[in-house]
C-alpha positions as a LaTeX table, in Angstrom:
\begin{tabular}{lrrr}
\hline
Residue & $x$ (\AA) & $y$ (\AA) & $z$ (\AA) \\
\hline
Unk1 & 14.38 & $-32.59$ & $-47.10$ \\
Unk2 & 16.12 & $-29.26$ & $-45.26$ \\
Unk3 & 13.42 & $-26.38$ & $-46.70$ \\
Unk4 & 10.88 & $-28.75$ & $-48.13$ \\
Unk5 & 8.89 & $-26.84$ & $-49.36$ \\
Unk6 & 5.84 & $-28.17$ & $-51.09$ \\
Unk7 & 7.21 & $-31.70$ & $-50.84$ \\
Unk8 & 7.65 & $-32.49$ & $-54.29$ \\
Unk9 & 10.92 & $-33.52$ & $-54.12$ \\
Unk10 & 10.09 & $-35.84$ & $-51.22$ \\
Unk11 & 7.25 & $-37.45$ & $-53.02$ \\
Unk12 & 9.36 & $-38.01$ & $-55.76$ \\
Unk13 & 11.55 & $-39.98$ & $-53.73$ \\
Unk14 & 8.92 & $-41.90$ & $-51.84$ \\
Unk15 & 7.77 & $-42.95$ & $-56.10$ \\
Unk16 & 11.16 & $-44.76$ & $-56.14$ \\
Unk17 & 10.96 & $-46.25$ & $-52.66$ \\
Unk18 & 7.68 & $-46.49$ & $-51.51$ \\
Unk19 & 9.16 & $-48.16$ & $-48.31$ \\
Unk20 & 11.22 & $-45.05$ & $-47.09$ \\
Unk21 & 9.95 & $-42.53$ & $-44.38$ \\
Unk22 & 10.27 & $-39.19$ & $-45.25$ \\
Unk23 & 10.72 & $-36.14$ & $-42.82$ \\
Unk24 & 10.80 & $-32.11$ & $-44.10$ \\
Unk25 & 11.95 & $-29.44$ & $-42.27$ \\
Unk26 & 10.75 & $-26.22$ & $-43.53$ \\
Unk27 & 10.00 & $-22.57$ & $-41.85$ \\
Unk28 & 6.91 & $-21.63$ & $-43.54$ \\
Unk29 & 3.94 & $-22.72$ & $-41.44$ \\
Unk30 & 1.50 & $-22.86$ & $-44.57$ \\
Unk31 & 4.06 & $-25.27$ & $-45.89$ \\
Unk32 & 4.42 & $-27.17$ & $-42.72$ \\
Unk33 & 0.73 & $-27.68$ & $-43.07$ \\
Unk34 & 0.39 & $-28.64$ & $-45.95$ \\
Unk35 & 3.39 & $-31.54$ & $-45.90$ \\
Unk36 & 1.68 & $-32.94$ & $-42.93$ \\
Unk37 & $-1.52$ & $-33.37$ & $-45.32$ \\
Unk38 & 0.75 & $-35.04$ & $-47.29$ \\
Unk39 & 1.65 & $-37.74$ & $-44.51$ \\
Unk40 & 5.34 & $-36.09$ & $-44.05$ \\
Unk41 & 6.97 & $-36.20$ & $-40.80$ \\
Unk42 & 7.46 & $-32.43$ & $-40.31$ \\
Unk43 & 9.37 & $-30.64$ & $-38.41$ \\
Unk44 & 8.57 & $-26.39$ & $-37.97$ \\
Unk45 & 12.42 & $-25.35$ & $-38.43$ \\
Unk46 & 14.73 & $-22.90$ & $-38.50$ \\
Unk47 & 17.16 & $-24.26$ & $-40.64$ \\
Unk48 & 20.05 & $-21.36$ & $-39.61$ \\
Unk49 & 19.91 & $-21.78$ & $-36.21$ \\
Unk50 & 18.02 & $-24.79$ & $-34.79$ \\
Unk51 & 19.69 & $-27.96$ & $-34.09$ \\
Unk52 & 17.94 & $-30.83$ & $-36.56$ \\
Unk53 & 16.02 & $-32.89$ & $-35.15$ \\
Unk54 & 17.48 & $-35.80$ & $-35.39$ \\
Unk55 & 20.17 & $-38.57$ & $-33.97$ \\
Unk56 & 24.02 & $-38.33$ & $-35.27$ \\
Unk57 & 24.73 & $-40.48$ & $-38.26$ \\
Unk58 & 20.98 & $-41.65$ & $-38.41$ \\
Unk59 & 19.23 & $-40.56$ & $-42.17$ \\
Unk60 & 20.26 & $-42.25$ & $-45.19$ \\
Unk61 & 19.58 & $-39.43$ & $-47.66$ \\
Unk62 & 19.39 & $-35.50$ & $-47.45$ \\
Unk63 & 17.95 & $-33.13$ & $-50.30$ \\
Unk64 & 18.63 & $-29.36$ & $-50.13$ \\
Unk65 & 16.94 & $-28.11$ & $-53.27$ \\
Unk66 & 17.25 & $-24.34$ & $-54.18$ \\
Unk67 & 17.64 & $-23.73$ & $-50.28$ \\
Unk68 & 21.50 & $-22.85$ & $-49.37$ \\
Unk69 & 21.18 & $-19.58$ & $-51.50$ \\
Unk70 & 18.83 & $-18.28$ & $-49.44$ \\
Unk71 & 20.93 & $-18.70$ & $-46.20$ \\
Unk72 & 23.76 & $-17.09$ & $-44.29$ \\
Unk73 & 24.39 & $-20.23$ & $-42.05$ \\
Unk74 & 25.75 & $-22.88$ & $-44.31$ \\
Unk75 & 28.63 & $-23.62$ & $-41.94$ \\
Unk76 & 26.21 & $-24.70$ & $-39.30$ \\
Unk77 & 23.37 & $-26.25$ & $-41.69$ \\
Unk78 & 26.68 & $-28.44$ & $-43.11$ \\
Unk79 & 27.32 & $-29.02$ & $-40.00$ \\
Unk80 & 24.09 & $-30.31$ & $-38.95$ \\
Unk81 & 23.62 & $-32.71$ & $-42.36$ \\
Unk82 & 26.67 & $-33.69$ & $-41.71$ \\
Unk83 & 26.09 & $-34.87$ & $-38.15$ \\
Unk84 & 22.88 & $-36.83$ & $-39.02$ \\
Unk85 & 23.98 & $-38.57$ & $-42.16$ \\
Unk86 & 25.26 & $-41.84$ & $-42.10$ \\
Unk87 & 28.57 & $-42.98$ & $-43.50$ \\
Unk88 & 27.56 & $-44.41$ & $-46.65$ \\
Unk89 & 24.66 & $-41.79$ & $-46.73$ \\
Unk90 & 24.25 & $-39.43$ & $-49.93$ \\
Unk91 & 23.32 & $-35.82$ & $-49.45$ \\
Unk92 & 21.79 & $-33.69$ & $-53.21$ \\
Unk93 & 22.22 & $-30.67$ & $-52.97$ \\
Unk94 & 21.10 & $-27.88$ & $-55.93$ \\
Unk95 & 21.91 & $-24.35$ & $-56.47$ \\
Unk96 & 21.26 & $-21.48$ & $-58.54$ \\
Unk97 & 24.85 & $-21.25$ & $-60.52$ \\
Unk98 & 26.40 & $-17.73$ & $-60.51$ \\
Unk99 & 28.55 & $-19.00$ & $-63.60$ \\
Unk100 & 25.76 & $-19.68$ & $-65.82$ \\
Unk101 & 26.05 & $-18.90$ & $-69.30$ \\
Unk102 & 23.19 & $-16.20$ & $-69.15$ \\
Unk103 & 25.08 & $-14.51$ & $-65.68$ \\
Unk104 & 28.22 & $-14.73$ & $-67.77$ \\
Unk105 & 26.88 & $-12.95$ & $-70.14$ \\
Unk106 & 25.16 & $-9.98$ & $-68.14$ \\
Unk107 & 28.70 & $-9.83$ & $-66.28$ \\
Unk108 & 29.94 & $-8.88$ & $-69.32$ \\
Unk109 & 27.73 & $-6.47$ & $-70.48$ \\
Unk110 & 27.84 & $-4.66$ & $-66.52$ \\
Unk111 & 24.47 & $-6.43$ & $-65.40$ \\
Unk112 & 24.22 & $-7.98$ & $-61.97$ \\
Unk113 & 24.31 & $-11.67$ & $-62.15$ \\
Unk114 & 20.13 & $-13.17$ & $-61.64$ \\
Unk115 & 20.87 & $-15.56$ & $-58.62$ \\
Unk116 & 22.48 & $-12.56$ & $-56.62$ \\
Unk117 & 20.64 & $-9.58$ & $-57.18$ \\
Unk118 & 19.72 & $-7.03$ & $-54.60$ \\
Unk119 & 16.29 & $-7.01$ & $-54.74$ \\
Unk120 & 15.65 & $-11.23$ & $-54.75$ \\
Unk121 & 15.64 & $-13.60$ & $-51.29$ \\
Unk122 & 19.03 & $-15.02$ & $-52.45$ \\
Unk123 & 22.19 & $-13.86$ & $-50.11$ \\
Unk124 & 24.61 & $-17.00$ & $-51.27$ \\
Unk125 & 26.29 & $-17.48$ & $-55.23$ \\
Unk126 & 27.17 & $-20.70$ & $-56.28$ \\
Unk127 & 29.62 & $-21.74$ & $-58.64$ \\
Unk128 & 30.55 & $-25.60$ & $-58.94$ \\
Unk129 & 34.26 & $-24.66$ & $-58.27$ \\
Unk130 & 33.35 & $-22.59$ & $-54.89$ \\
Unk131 & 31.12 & $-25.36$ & $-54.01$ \\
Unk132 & 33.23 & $-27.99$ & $-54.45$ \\
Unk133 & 36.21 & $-25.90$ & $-52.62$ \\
Unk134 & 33.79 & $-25.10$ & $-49.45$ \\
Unk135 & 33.58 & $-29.10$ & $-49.26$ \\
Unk136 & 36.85 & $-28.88$ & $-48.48$ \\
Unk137 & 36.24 & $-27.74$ & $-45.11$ \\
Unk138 & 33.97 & $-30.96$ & $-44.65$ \\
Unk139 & 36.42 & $-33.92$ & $-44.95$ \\
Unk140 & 34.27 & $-37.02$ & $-45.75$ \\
Unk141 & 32.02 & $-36.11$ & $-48.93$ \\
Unk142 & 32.51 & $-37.62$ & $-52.31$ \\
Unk143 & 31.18 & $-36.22$ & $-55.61$ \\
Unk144 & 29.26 & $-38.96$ & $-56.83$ \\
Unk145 & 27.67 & $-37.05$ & $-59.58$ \\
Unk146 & 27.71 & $-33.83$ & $-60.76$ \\
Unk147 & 25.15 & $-32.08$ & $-63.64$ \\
Unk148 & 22.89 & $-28.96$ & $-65.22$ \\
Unk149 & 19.82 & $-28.14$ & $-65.45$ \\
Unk150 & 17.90 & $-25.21$ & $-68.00$ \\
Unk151 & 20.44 & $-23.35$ & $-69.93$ \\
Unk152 & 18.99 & $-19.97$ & $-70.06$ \\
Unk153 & 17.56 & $-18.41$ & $-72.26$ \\
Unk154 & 17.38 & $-21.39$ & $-74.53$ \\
Unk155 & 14.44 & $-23.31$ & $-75.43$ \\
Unk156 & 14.13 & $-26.75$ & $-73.73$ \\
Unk157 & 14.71 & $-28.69$ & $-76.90$ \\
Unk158 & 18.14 & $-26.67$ & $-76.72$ \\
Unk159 & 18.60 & $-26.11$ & $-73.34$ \\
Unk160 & 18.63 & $-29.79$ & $-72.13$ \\
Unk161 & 21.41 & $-31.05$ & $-74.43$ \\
Unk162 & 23.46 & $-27.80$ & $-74.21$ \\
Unk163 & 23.29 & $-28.82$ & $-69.82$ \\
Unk164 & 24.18 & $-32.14$ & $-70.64$ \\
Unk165 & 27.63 & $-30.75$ & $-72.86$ \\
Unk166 & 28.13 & $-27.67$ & $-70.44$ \\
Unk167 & 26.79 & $-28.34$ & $-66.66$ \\
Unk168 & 29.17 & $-25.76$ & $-65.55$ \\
Unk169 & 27.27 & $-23.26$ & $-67.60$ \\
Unk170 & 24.32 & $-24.23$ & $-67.13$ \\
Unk171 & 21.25 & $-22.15$ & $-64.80$ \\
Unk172 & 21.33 & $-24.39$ & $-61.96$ \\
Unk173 & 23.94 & $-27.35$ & $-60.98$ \\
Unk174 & 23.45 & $-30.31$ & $-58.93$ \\
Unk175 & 25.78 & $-32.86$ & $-56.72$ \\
Unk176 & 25.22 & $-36.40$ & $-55.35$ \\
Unk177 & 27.74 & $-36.42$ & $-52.13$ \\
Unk178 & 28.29 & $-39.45$ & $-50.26$ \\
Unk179 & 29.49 & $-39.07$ & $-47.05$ \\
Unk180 & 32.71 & $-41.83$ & $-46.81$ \\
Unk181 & 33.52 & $-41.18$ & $-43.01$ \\
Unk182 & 32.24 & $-40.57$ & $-39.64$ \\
Unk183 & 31.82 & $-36.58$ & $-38.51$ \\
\hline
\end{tabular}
């Protein structure tokens, strides 16, 4: 998991195969701490600049959940997942979407959009046709699965089905990639 966090995500996976080995690489030492506690393989990282540490074409999967926003360095953090994953591998990757309904809306009515504003730690915008268009640059991914998550500002009884009709539109989006040839 590139910016781990508090290893949810991880543990989550480890709940479907108990067998795997999981490794985090985060930035923020009380983090780093506390995935070790959890029996992680961490890694103290700087996702922008440092080179992962890792073997080409060696992990089988590769989570970056709510993370690429926040960076200016996606050229080399793609190219660093996409050095270390193995053909066959899957890399899930979630973003804030810029084209939400709710940003849509504020767009319309002069408002900055919420995953781009000023004032927050985000310095990226998402959109699933950008995204999909900047993997363009990385021959060798597949969309395996695309969907949407929260559709602000509706309740969850009406949020949920409204991401399942409208992904695109929803608050956040999320891709499966599988990576179909060697980097």
């Amino acid at each position: 998991d590139i910016g781990a966090g508090s290893g949810t995500d991880l543990l989550s996976y480890k709940e479907r195969n108990p067998d795997c080995i999981l490794y985090a690489l985060e930035g923020y030492e009380p983090n780093v701490l506390n995935l070790e506690s959890k029996n992680i393989k961490t890694y103290s990282h700087n996702l922008e600049f440092d080179v992962f540490p890792f073997e080409s074409e060696s992990l089988d999967v590769i989570n970056a959940n709510q993370i690429l926003e926040h960076t200016k360095e996606i050229f080399w953090i793609f190219h660093e997942v996409t050095r270390t994953l193995k053909v066959g591998g899957y890399l899930v990757v979630a973003v804030p979407n810029l084209a939400s309904l709710h940003n849509r809306l504020l767009l319309m009515l002069g408002k900055h959009p919420t995953p781009i504003q000023n004032n927050s730690a985000h310095v990226r915008g998402f959109t699933k046709g950008d995204f999909i268009k900047f993997l363009d640059i990385w021959p060798g991914y597949e969309v395996i699965d695309f969907k949407g998550s929260n559709f602000y500002p509706f309740p969850p009884v009406i949020a949920k089905p409204l991401s399942v009709l409208f992904p695109s539109m929803s608050w956040s989006i999320f891709f499966l990639l599988k990576k179909t040839r060697i980097y």
